[in-house]
C-alpha positions in Angstrom: 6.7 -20.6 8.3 3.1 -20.3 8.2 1.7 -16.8 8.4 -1.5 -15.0 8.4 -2.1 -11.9 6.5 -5.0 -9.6 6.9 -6.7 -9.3 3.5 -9.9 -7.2 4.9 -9.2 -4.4 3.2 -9.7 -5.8 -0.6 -13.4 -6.0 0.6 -13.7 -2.4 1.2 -16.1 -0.2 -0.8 -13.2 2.0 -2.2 -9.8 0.0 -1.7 -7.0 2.4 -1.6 -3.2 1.7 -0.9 -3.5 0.0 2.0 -5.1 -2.9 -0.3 -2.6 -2.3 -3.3 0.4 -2.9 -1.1 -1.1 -6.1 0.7 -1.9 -7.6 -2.3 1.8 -6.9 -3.8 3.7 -7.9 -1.1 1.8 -10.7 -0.8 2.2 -11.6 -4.0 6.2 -11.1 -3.9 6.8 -13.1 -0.7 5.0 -16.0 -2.0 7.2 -15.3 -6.1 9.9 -15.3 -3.9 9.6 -17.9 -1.5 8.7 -20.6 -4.6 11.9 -19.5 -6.2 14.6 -19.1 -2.9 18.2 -18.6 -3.6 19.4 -20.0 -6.6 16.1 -21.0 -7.7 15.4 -23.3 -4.7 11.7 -23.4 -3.9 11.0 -22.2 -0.6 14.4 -21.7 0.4 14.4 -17.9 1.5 16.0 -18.4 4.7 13.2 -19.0 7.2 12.2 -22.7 5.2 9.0 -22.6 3.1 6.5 -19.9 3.6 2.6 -20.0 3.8 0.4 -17.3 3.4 -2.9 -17.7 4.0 -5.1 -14.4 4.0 -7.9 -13.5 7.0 -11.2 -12.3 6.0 -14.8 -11.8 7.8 -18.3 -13.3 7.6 -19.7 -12.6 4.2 -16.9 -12.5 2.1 -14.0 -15.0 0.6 -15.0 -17.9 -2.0 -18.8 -18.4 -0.3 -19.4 -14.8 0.2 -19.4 -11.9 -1.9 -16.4 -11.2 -3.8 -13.5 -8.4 -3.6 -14.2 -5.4 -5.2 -13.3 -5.8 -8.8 -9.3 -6.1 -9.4 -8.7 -6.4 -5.8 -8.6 -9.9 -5.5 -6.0 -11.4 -3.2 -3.3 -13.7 -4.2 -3.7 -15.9 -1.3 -6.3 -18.0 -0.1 -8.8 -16.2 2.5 -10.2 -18.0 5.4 -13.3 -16.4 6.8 -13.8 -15.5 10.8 -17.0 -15.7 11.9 -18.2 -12.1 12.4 -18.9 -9.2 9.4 -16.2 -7.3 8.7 -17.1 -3.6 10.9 -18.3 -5.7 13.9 -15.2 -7.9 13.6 -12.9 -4.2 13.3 -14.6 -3.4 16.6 -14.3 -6.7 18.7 -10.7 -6.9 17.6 -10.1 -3.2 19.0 -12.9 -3.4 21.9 -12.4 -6.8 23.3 -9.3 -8.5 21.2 -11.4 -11.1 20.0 -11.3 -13.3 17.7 -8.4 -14.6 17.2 -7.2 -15.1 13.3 -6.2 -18.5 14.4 -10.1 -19.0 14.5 -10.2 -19.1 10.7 -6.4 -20.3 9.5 -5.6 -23.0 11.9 -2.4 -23.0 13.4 0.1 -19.9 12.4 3.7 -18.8 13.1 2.9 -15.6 12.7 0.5 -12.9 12.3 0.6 -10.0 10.0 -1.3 -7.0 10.4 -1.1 -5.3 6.9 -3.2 -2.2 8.5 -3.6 -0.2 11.3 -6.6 -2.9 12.3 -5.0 -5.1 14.8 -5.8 -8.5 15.4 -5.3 -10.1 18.8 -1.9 -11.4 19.8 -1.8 -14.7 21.3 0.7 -16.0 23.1 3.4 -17.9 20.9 2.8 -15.9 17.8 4.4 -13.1 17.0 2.7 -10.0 15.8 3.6 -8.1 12.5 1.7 -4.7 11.9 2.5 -2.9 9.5 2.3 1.3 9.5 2.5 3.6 6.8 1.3 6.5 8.2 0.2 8.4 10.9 -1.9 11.0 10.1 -5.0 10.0 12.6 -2.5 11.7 15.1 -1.3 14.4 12.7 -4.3 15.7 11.0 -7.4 14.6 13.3 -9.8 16.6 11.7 -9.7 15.2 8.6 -11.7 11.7 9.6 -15.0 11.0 11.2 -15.4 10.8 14.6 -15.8 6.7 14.5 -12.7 6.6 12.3 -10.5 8.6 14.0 -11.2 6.6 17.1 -10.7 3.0 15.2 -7.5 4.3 13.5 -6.0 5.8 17.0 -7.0 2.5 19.0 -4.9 0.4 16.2 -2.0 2.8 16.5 -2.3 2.7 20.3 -2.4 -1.4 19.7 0.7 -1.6 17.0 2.7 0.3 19.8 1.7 -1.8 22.4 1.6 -5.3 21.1 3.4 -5.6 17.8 6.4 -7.7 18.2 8.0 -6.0 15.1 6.6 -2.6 13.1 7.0 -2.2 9.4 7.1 1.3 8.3 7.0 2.0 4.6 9.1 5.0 4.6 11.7 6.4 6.7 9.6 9.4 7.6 6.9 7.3 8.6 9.4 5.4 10.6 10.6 8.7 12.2 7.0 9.6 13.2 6.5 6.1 14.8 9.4 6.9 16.9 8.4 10.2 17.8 4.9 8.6 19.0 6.2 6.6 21.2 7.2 3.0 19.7 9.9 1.3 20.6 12.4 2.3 17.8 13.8 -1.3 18.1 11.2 -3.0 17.2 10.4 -0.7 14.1 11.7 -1.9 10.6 12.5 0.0 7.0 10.2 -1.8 4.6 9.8 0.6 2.0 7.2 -0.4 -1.0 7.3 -1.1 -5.0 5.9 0.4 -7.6 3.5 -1.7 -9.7 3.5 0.6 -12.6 4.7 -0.4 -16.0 6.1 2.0 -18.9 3.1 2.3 -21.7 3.4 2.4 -25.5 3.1 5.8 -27.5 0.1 4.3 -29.2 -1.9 3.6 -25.9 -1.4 7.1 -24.5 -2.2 8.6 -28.0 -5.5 6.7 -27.6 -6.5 7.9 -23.8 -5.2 11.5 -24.0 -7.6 11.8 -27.4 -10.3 10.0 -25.7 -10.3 12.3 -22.9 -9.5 15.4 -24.6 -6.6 15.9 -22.8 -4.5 15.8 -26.8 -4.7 19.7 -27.5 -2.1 21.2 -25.3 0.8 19.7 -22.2 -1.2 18.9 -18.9 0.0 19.4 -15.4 -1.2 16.1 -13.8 -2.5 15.6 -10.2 -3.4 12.0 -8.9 -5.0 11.3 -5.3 -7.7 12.0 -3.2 -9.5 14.9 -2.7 -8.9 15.8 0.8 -6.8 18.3 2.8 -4.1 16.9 3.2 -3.8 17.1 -0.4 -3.3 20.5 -0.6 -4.8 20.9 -3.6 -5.4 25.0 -3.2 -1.4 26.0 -3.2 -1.7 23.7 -6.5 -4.7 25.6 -8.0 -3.4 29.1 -7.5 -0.3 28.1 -8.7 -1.3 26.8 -12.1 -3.7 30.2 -12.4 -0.7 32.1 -12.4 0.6 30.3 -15.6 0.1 32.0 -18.7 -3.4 31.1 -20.1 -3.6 28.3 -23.0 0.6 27.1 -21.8 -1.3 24.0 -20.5 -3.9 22.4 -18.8 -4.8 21.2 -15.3 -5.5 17.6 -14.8 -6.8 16.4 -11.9 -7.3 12.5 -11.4 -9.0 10.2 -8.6 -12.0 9.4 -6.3 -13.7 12.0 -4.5 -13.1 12.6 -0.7 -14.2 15.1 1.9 -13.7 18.0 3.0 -13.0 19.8 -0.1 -15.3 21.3 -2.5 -13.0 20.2 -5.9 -15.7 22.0 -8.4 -15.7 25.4 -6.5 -11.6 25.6 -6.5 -11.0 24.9 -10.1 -14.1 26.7 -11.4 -12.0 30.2 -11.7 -9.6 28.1 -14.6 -12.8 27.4 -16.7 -11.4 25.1 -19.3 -7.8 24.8 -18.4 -8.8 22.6 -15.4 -9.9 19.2 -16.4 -11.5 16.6 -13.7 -11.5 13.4 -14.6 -12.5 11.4 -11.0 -11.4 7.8 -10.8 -9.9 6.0 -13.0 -8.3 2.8 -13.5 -4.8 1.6 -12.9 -4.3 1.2 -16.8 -5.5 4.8 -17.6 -3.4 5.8 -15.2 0.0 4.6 -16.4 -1.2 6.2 -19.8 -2.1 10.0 -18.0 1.3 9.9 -16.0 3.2 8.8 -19.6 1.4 12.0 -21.1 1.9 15.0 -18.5 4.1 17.1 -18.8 4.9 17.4 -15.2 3.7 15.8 -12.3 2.8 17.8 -9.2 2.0 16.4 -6.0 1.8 19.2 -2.8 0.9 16.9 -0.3 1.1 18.3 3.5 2.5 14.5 4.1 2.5 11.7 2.4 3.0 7.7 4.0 5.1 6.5 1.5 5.3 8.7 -1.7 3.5 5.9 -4.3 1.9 8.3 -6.8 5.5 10.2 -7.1 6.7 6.9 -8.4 4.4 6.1 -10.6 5.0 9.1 -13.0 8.7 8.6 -12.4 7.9 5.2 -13.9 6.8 6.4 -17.7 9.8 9.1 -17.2 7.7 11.9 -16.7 9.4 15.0 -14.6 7.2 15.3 -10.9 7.6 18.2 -8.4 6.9 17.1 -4.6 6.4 19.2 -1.2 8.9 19.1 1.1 9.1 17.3 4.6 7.0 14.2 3.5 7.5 10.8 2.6 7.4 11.8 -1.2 10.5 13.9 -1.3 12.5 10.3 0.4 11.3 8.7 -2.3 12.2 11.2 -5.1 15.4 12.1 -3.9 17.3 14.4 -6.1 15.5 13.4 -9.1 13.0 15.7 -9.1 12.3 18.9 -7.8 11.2 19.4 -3.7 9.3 22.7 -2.6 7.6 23.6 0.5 4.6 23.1 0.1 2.5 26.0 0.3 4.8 28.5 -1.1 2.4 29.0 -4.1 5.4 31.4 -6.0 7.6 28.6 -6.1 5.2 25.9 -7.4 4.3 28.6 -10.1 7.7 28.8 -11.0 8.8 25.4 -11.0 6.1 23.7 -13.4 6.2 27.2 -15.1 10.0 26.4 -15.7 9.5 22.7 -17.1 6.7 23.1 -19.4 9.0 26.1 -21.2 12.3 23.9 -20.6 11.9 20.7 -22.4 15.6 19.2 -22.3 15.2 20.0 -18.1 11.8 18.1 -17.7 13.4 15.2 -19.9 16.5 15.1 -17.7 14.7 14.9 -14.9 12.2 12.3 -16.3 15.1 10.2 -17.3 16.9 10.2 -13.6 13.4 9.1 -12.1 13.0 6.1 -14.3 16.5 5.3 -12.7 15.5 6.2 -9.1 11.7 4.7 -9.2 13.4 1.3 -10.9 15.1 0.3 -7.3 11.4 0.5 -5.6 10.4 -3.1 -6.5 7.7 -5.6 -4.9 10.9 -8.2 -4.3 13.4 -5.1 -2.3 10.0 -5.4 -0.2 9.6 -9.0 0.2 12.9 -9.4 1.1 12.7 -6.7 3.9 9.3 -8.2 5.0 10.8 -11.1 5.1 13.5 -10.1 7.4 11.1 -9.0 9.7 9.5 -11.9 10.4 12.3 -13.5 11.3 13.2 -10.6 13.7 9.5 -11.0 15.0 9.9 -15.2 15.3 13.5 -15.0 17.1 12.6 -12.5 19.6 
């Protein structure tokens, strides 16, 4: 099976987690297709498997490269148009075809919401993990908003199977209008890896962060972050218990220095930062807490639960699936009861531990192979129907 994944995203100015979980699964499907059932390269049930990525003019091995530790781990082939004009012509017009590029396919993935063309004979994979173009419209740019609904309208229309990353996402796909046959469970891994006491030592003294516990916050900034019910909260702590740590790229919308400005010093903004940093801050909180109006899939919840560190989710969104009962749900803008919740496991050590332990457990069953596997399985569902 020969199948062509699109890899556009890795080129983007600020890759988010569209790119991460391309890049993963990718990687898994072709880990797992070299070593097959008992070790038996390429024997994973649908013969060998080829992935070859798609890209646009300017980019790929004679064009600029992917941003910096984006790279994908499968060859790119180039189509010949830049990568916003080819967004549009696939939407507008449903040209050109991938096959333009890779040659001769069994199947096409869609890895985002940006739709190729489906020709006939070639199955169509897209997959979803969210829909909050329909949910919260305001929240994107007029020429966003009508890219993003146009690939929706297109993965309903056209996609021979849909891969949903969380059940809630699945739910909502349903609910829009997709044909809940065609929809498949493909939840995603965490990439995360636990950190040594030495490392997170070294980055919570380099940023400060070494004098007191820290409530940490990773995403971002935008609405649907709900970033306020997480501010007042935290003011309602008592002074010098802990700090506020807020970490990842700025977004819109929200005015981040204006919210936290009434915590003065107990608020500490740290903006992007990489993936290793990262696993060092989530090893170091105290708590993580992450009010999201709705989350696709729930990634950053997993990635404290990795290091073992207690998180607190909102409610009704794709992070409180992937949490389950090993950490503690609240609606999410019920500001008394985030309060008293992160008030409760900062002063109850032996309670933010247990809870830290069971997520390790629960966050260990999200792995990059339970997706390839399921990914997998959908492509055979798409090439048999």
């Amino acid at each position: 099976m020969r199948v062509a994944v699109t890899m556009l995203q890795c080129w983007h100015r600020t890759p988010g987690g569209t790119a991460r979980a391309a890049i993963e699964q990718a990687r898994a499907i072709r880990s797992l297709a070299a070593a097959g059932p008992g070790g038996a390269p390429g024997a994973v049930g649908v013969g060998s498997v080829e992935l070859v990525g798609v890209g646009a003019w300017g980019i790929g091995p004679w064009g600029r490269p992917p941003t910096p530790g984006w790279a994908p781990p499968v060859p790119v082939r180039r189509l010949p148009a830049p990568q916003q004009v080819l967004y549009e012509t696939w939407h507008r017009w449903r040209l050109p075809p991938v096959q333009w590029a890779t040659g001769r396919v069994d199947l096409v993935h869609a890895t985002t919401i940006t739709v190729p063309p489906r020709r006939r004979g070639v199955p169509l994979a897209v997959t979803v993990h969210d829909l909050f173009p329909l949910d919260f419209p305001d929240q994107f740019t007029p020429r966003g908003l009508a890219m993003m609904r146009r690939g929706i309208e297109l993965a309903r229309d056209e996609a021979d199977v849909v891969l949903c990353s969380s059940t809630s996402t699945l739910e909502r796909c349903a609910a829009a209008g997709f044909d809940r046959a065609r929809l498949r469970l493909v939840p995603l891994g965490v990439s995360a890896w636990e950190v040594s006491s030495d490392r997170v030592s070294e980055v919570l003294a380099r940023r400060g962060l070494d004098r007191r516990p820290y409530v940490l916050w990773v995403g971002t900034v935008e609405p649907r972050k709900n970033l306020p019910t997480l501010v007042e909260a935290f003011s309602r702590l008592q002074p010098g218990s802990a700090d506020l740590v807020l970490a990842g790229p700025s977004g819109w919308q929200v005015d981040l220095q204006s919210l936290v400005a009434p915590l003065g010093d107990r608020a500490r903004v740290l903006g992007r930062v990489d993936d290793e940093e990262l696993a060092a801050l989530n090893a170091g909180a105290a708590v993580a807490a992450l009010p999201s109006h709705a989350e696709g899939f729930g990634l950053t919840a997993l990635e404290a639960m990795v290091q073992g560190t207690p998180v607190v989710v909102s409610a009704g969104s794709a992070s409180e699936e992937v949490v389950g009962d090993a950490g503690v749900v609240l609606p999410a803008t019920d500001v008394a009861a985030w309060s008293d919740a992160l008030g409760r496991l900062l002063a109850e050590p032996a309670r933010a531990a247990e809870l830290g332990a069971a997520g390790r457990v629960r966050a260990a069953t999200y792995t990059w192979r339970r997706c390839a596997e399921a990914t997998l399985e959908a492509y055979r569902a798409a090439v048999a129907a």
